[in-house]
FISEPA-566596 format. One record per residue (C-alpha): residue number from 1; x negated, y negated, z negated. Coordinates in steps of 0.25 Angstrom, whole numbers, plus 5000, padded with zeros to 4 digits. Last residue first. Example, Ala and Ser with C-alpha at 12.3 -4.5 7.8 and 13.67 -1.06 7.14 Angstrom:
<site drenro="2" xx="4945" yy="5004" zz="4971"/>
<site drenro="1" xx="4951" yy="5018" zz="4969"/>
***
This chain:
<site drenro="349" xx="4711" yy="4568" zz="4595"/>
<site drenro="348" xx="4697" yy="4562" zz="4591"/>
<site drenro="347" xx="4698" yy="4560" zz="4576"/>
<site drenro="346" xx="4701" yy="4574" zz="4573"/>
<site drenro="345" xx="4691" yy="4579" zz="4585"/>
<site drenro="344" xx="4680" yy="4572" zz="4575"/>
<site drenro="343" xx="4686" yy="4578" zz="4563"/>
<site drenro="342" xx="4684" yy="4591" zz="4567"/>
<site drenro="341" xx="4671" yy="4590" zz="4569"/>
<site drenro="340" xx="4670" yy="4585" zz="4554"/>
<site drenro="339" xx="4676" yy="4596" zz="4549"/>
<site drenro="338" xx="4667" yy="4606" zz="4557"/>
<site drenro="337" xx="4656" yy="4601" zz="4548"/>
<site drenro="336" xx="4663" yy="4601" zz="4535"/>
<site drenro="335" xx="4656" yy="4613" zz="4530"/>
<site drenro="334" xx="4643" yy="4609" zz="4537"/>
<site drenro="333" xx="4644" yy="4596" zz="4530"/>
<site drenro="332" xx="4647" yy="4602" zz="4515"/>
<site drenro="331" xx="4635" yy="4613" zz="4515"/>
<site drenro="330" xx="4626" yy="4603" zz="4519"/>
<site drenro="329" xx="4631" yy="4593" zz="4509"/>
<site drenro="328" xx="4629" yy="4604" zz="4498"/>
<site drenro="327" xx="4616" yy="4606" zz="4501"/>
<site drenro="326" xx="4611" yy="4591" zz="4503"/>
<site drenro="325" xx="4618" yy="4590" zz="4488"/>
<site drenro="324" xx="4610" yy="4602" zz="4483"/>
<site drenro="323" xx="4597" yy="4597" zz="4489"/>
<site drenro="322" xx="4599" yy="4583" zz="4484"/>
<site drenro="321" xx="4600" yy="4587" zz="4470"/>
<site drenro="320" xx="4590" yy="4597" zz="4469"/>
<site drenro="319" xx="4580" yy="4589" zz="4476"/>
<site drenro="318" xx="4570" yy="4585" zz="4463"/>
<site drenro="317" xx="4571" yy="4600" zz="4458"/>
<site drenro="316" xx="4569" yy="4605" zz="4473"/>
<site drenro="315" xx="4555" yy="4596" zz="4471"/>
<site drenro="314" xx="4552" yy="4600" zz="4459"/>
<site drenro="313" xx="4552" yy="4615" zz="4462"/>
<site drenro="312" xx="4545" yy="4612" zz="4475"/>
<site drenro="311" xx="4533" yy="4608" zz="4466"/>
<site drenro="310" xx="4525" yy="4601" zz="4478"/>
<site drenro="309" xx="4513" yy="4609" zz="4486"/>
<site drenro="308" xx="4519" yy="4600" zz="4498"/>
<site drenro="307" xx="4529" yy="4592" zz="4494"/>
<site drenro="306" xx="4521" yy="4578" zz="4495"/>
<site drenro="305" xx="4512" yy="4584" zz="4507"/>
<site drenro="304" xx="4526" yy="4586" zz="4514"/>
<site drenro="303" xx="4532" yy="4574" zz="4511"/>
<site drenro="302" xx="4521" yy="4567" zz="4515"/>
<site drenro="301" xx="4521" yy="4573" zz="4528"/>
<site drenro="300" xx="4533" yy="4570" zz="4531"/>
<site drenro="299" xx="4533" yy="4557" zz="4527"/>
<site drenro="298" xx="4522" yy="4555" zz="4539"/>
<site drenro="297" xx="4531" yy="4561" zz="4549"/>
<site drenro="296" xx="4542" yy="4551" zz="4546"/>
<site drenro="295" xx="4532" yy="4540" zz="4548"/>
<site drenro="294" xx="4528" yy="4547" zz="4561"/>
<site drenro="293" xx="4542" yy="4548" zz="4564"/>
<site drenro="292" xx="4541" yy="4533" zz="4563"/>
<site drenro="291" xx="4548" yy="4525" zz="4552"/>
<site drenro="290" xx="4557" yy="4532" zz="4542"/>
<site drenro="289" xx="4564" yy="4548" zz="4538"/>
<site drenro="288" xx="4557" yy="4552" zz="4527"/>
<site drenro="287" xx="4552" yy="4538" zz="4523"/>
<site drenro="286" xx="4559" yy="4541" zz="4509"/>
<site drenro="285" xx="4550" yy="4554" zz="4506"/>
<site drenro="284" xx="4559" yy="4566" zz="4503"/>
<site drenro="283" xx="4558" yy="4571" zz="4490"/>
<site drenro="282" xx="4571" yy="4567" zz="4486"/>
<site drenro="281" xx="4577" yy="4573" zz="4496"/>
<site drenro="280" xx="4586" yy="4566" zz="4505"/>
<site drenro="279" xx="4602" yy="4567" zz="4503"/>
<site drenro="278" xx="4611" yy="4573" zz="4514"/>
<site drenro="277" xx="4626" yy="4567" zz="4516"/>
<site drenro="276" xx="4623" yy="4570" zz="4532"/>
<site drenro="275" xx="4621" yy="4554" zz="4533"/>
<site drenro="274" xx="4608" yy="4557" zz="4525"/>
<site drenro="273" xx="4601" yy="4567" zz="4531"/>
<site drenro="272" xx="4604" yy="4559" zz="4544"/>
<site drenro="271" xx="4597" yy="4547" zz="4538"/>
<site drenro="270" xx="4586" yy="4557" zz="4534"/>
<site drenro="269" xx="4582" yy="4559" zz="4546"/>
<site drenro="268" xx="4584" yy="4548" zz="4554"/>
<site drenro="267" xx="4571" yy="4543" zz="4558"/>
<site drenro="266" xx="4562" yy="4556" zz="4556"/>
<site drenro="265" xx="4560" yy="4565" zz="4547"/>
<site drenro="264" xx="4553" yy="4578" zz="4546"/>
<site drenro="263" xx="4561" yy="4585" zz="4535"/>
<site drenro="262" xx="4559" yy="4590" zz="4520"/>
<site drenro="261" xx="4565" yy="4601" zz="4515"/>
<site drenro="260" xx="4570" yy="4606" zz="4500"/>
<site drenro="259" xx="4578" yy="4617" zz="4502"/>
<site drenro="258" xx="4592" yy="4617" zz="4496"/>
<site drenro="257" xx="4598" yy="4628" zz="4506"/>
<site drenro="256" xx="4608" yy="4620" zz="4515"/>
<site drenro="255" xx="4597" yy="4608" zz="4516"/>
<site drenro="254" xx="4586" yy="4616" zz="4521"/>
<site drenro="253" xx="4592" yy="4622" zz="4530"/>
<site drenro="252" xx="4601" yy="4610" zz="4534"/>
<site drenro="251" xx="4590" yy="4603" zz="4539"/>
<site drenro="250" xx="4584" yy="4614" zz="4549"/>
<site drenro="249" xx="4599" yy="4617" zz="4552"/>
<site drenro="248" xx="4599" yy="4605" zz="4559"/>
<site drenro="247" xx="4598" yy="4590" zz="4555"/>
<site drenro="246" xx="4599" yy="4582" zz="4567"/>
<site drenro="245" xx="4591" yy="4567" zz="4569"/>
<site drenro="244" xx="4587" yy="4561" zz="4582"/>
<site drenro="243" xx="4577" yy="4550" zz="4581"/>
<site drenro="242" xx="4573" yy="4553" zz="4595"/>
<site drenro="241" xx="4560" yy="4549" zz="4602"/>
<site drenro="240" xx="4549" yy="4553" zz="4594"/>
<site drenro="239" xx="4551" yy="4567" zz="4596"/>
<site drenro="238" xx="4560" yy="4579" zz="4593"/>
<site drenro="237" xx="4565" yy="4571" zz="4580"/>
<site drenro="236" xx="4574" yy="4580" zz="4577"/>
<site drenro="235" xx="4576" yy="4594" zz="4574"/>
<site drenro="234" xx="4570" yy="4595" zz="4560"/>
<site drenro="233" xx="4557" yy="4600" zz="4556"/>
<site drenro="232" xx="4559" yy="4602" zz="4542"/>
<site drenro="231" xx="4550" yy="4607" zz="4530"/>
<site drenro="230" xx="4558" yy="4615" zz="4520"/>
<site drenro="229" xx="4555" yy="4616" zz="4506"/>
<site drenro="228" xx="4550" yy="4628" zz="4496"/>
<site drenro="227" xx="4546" yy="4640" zz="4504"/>
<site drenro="226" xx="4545" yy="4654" zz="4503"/>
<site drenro="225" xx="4560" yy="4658" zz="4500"/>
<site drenro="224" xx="4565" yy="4648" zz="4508"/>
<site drenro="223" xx="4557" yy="4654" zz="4521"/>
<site drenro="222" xx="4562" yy="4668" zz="4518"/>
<site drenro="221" xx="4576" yy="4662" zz="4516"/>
<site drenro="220" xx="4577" yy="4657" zz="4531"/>
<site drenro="219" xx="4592" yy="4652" zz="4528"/>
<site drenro="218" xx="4600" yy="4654" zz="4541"/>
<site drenro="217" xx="4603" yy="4642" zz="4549"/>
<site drenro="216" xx="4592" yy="4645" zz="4559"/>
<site drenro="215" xx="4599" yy="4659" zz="4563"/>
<site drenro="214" xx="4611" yy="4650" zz="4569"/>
<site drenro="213" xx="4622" yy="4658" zz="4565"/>
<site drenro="212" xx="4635" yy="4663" zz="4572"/>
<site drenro="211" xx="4648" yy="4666" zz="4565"/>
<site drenro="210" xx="4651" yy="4679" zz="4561"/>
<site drenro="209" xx="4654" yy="4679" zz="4547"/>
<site drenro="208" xx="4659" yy="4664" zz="4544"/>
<site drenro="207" xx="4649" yy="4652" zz="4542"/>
<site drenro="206" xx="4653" yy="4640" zz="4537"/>
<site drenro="205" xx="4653" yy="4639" zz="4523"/>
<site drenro="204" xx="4650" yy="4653" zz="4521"/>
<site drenro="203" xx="4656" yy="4667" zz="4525"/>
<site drenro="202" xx="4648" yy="4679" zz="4520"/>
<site drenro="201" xx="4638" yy="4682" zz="4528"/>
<site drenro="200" xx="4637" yy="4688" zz="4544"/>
<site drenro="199" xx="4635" yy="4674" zz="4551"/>
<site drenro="198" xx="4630" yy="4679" zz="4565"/>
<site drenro="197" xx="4617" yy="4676" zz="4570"/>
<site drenro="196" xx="4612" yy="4689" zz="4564"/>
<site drenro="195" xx="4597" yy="4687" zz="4560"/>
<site drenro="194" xx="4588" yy="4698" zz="4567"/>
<site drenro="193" xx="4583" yy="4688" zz="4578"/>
<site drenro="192" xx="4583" yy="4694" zz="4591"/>
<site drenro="191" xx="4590" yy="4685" zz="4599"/>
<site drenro="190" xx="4584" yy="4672" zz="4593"/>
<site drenro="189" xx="4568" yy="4678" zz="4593"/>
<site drenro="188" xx="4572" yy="4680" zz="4609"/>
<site drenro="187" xx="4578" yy="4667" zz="4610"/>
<site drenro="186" xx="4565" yy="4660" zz="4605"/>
<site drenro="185" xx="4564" yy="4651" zz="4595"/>
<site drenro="184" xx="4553" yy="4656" zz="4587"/>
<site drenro="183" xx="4562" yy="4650" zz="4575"/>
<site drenro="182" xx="4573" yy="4660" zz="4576"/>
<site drenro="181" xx="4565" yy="4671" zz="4578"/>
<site drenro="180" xx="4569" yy="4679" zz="4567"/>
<site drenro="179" xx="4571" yy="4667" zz="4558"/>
<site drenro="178" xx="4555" yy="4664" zz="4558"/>
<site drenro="177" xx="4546" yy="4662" zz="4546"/>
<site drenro="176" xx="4531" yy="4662" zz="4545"/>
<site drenro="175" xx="4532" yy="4660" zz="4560"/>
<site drenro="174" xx="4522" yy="4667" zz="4568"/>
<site drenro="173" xx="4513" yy="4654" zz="4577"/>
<site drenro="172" xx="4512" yy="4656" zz="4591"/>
<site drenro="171" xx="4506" yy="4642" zz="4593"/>
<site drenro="170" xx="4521" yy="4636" zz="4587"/>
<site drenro="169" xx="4530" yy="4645" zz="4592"/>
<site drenro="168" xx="4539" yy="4644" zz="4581"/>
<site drenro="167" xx="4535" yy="4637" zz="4569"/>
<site drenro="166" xx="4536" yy="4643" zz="4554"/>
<site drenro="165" xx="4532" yy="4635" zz="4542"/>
<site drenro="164" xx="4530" yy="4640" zz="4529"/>
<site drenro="163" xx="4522" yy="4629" zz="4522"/>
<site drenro="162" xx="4510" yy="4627" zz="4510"/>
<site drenro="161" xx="4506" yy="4613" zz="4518"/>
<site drenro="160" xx="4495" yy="4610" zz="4529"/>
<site drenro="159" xx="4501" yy="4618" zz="4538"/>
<site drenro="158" xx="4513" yy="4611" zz="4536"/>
<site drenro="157" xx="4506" yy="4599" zz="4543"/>
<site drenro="156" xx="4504" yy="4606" zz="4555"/>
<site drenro="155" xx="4517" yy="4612" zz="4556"/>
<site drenro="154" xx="4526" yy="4600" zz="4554"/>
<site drenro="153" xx="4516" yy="4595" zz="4567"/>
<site drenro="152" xx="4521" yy="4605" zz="4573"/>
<site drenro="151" xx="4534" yy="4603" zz="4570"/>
<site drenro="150" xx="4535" yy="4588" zz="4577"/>
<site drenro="149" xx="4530" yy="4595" zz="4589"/>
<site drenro="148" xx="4541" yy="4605" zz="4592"/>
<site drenro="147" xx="4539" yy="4620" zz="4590"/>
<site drenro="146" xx="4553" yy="4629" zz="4587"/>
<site drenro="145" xx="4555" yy="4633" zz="4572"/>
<site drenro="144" xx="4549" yy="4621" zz="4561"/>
<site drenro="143" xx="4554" yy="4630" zz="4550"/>
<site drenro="142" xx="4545" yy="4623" zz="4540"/>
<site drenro="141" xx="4544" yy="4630" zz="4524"/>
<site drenro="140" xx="4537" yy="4622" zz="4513"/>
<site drenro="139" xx="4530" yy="4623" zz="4501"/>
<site drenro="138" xx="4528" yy="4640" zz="4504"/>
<site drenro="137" xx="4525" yy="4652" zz="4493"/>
<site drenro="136" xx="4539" yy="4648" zz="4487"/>
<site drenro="135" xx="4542" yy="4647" zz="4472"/>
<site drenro="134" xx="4555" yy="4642" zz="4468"/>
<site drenro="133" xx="4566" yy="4634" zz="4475"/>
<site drenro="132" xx="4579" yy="4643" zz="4475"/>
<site drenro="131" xx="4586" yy="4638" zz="4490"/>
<site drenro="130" xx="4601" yy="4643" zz="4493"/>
<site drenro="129" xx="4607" yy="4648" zz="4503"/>
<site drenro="128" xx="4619" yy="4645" zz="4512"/>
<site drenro="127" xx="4617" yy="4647" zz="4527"/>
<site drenro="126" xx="4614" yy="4634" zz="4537"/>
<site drenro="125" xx="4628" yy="4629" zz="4542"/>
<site drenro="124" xx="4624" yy="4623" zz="4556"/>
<site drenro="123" xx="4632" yy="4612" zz="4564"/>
<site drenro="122" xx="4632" yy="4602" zz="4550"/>
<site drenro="121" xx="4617" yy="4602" zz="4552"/>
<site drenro="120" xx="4618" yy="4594" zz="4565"/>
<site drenro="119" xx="4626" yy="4583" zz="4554"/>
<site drenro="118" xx="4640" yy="4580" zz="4559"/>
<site drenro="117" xx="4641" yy="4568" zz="4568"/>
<site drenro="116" xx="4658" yy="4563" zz="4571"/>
<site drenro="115" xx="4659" yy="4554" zz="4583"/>
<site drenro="114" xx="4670" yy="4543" zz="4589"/>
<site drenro="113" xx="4664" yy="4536" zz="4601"/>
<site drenro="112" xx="4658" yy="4522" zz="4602"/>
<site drenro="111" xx="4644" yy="4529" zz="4607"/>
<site drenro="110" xx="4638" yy="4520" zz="4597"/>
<site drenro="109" xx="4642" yy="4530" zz="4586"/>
<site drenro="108" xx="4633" yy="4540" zz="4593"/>
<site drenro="107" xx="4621" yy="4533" zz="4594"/>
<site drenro="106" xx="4623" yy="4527" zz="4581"/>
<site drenro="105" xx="4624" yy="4542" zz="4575"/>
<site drenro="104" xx="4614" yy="4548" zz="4583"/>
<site drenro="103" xx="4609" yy="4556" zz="4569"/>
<site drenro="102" xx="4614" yy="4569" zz="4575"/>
<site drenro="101" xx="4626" yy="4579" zz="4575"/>
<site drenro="100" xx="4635" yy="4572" zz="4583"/>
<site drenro="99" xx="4650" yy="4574" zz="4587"/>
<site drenro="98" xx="4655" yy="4565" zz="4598"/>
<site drenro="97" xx="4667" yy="4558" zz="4604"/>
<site drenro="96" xx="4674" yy="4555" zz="4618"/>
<site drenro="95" xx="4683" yy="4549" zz="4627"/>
<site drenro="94" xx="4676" yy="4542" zz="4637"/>
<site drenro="93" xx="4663" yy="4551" zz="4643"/>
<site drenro="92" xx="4657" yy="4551" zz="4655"/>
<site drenro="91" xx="4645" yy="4540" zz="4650"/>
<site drenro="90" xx="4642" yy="4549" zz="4638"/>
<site drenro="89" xx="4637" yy="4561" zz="4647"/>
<site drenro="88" xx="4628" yy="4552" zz="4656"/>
<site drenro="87" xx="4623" yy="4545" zz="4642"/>
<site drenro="86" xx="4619" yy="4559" zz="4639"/>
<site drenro="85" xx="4614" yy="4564" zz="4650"/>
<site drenro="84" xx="4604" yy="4552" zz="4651"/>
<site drenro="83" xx="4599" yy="4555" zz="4637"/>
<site drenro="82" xx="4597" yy="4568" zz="4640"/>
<site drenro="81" xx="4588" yy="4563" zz="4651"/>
<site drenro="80" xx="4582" yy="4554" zz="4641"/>
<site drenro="79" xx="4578" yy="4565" zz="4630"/>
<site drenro="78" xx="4582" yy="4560" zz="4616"/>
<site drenro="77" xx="4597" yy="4564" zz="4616"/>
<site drenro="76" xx="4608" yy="4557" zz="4609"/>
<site drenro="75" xx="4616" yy="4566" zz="4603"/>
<site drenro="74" xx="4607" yy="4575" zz="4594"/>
<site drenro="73" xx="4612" yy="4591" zz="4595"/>
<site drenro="72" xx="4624" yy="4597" zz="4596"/>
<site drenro="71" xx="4630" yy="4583" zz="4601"/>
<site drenro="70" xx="4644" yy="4587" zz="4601"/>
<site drenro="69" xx="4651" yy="4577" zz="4612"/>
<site drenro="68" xx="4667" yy="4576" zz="4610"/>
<site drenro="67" xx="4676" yy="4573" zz="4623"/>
<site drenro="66" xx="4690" yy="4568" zz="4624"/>
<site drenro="65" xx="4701" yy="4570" zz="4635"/>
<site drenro="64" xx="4694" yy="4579" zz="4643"/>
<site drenro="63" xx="4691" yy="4584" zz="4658"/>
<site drenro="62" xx="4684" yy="4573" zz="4663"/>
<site drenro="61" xx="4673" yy="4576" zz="4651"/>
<site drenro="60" xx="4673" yy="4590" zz="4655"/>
<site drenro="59" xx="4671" yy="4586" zz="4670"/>
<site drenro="58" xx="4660" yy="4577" zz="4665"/>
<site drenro="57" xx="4652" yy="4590" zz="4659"/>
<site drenro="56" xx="4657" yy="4598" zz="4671"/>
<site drenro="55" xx="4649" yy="4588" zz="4681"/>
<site drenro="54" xx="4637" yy="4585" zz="4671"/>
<site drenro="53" xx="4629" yy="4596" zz="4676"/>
<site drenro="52" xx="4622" yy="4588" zz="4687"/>
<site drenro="51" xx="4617" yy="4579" zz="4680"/>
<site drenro="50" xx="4609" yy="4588" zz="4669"/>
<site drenro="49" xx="4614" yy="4593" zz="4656"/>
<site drenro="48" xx="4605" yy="4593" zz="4644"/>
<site drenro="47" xx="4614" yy="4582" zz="4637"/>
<site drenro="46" xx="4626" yy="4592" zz="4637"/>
<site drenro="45" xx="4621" yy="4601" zz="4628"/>
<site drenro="44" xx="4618" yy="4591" zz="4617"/>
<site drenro="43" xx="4634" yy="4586" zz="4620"/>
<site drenro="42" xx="4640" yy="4597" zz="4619"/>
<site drenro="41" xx="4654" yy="4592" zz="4623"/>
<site drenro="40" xx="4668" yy="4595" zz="4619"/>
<site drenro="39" xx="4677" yy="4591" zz="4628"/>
<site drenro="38" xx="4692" yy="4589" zz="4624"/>
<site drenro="37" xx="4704" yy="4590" zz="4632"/>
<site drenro="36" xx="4717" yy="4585" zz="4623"/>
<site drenro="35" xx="4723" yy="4589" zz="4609"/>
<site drenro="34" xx="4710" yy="4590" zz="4600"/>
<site drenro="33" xx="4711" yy="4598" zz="4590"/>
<site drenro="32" xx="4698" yy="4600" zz="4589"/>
<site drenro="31" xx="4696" yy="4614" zz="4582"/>
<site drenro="30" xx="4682" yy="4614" zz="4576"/>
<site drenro="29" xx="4673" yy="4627" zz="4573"/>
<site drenro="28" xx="4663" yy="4625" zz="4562"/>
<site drenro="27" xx="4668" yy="4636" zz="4553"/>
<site drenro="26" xx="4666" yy="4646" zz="4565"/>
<site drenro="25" xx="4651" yy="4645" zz="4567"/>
<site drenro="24" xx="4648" yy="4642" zz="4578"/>
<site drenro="23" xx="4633" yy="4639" zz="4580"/>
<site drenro="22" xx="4629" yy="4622" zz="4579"/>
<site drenro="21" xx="4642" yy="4619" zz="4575"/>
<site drenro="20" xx="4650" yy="4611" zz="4585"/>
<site drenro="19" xx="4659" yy="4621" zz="4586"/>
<site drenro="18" xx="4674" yy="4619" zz="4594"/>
<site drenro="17" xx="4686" yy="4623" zz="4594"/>
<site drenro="16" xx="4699" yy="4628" zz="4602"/>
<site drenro="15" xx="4700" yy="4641" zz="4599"/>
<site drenro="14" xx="4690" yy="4647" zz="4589"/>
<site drenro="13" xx="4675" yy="4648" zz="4588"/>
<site drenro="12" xx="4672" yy="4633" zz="4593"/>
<site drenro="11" xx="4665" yy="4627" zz="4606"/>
<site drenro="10" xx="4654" yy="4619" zz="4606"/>
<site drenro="9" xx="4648" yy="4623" zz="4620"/>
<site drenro="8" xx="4656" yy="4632" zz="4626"/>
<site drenro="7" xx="4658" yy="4626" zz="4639"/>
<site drenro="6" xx="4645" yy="4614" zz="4639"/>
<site drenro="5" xx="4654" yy="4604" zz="4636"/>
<site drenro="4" xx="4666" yy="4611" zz="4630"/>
<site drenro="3" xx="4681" yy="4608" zz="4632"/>
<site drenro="2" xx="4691" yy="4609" zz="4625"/>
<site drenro="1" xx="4708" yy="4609" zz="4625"/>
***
């Protein structure tokens, strides 16, 4: 028997399963297996609880025989309350294990407990298609999406490049490119968006007709046609305190359709890339990822002037063979993603 901490939260399409998938799509559903009380816990969700809300969360733990936290998002939090919740959490635990989608790899294995870590991009199939290169009015295209400090000063200095960036809400600016809304990050944009959220093609990979779509996985063409290389804000860092590393669905983009891209670094990053099975570009400076974040900010930049202007053609020709292998070992991770959860409850019955 399961149970899920918060009710619901990570819990399959079928009997006895659960998802861990950023949306549920059906390939990705797992059937434990496991033969006595299990608890399956949110563990991001659970780090914003307060005190006085851990009663039914301790009373799910009293309640099991085994318990596995799914970090859905870093696991080791950076603010210090969360913090606090989590070694509170942590401390009512015996038996126990963990699934882990960030770079907290020592943090976690020192933990003592068995873990399985599955790349964040592995939770979200992006859809199949495939980049031409040719000509583009636009060097670079930069879906920075919801404002945070770090991307404004992506926008500043795209400015000064031939780019097609859109920001949301940043001083009431018109996106040159918005997935009906997606990016202006309001629930109202969200509800009335014109894109289904339902898988509706052929089946893939992963996806099956009807299953459910995140609309920031699908392919924005209209940007790939006009534009040569990505420029990435990813996720992390979020400030100067954490080192956190996730590769999401802004990664896999550009990863799953051959686009050249180039990433903000920070400590980390390319380690990560890396530990997926990933190889770096070529055209990537080697401090990519080194020293301050300042020192990472500064590469960037160089990169940037380096490429900008640049004869893209070359450039996709001096890729080509780490852009077809990165591809295909997107394709094979989010394939065998649900295998590897399913090993971890293998290993734990």
């Amino acid at each position: 028997m399961q149970y899920f901490y918060p009710p619901d939260s990570l819990s399959g399409n079928t009997p006895n399963s659960i998802n861990t998938c950023y949306h549920n799509y059906a390939n990705a559903d797992v059937v434990t297996g496991f033969s006595g009380k299990l608890g399956i816990v949110n563990w991001y969700a659970c780090l914003q609880l307060s005190q006085s809300q851990f009663s039914d969360l301790q009373h799910m733990i009293a309640s099991v025989d085994h318990v596995v936290l799914i970090s859905t998002e870093e696991f080791w939090p950076t603010h210090a309350s969360s913090r606090a919740t989590a070694e509170t959490i942590l401390s009512m635990l015996s038996d126990y294990s963990i699934i882990y989608h960030c770079n907290h790899h020592d943090r976690v294995q020192n933990l003592g407990v068995h873990s399985t870590w599955q790349p964040w991009i592995a939770r979200l199939p992006v859809l199949d298609y495939d980049y031409e290169p040719g000509d583009r009015d636009y060097d670079f295209a930069c879906l920075l999406g919801r404002q945070k400090t770090i991307r404004d000063q992506i926008a500043d200095v795209l400015c000064e490049h031939n780019a097609l960036v859109n920001y949301a809400g940043r001083d009431g600016t018109t996106l040159d490119y918005d997935v009906s809304g997606f990016y202006s990050g309001t629930s109202e944009s969200r509800h009335n968006c014109n894109i289904d959220y339902e898988y509706k093609g052929q089946p893939s990979m992963c996806y099956q007709p009807g299953d459910t779509l995140d609309i920031s996985c699908l392919v924005p063409q209209s940007v790939y046609s006009q534009s040569h290389m990505d420029i990435i804000s990813e996720t992390f860092p979020r400030n100067q305190f954490t080192n956190s590393v996730l590769l999401t669905e802004k990664t896999a983009r550009s990863i799953a359709h051959g686009r050249l891209f180039r990433t903000l670094g920070h400590n980390g990053y390319l380690g990560e890339l890396i530990r997926c099975g990933f190889e770096p570009l070529p055209i990537w400076r080697s401090d990519h990822d080194t020293g301050t974040q300042q020192d990472c900010w500064n590469s960037f930049v160089a990169d940037l002037n380096e490429y900008s202007g640049n004869d893209f053609d070359m450039l996709y020709d001096e890729c080509a063979r780490e852009l077809q292998h990165n591809k295909e070992v997107y394709q094979y991770i989010i394939k065998h993603y649900p295998n590897q959860i399913h090993k971890h409850f293998e290993l734990i019955k």
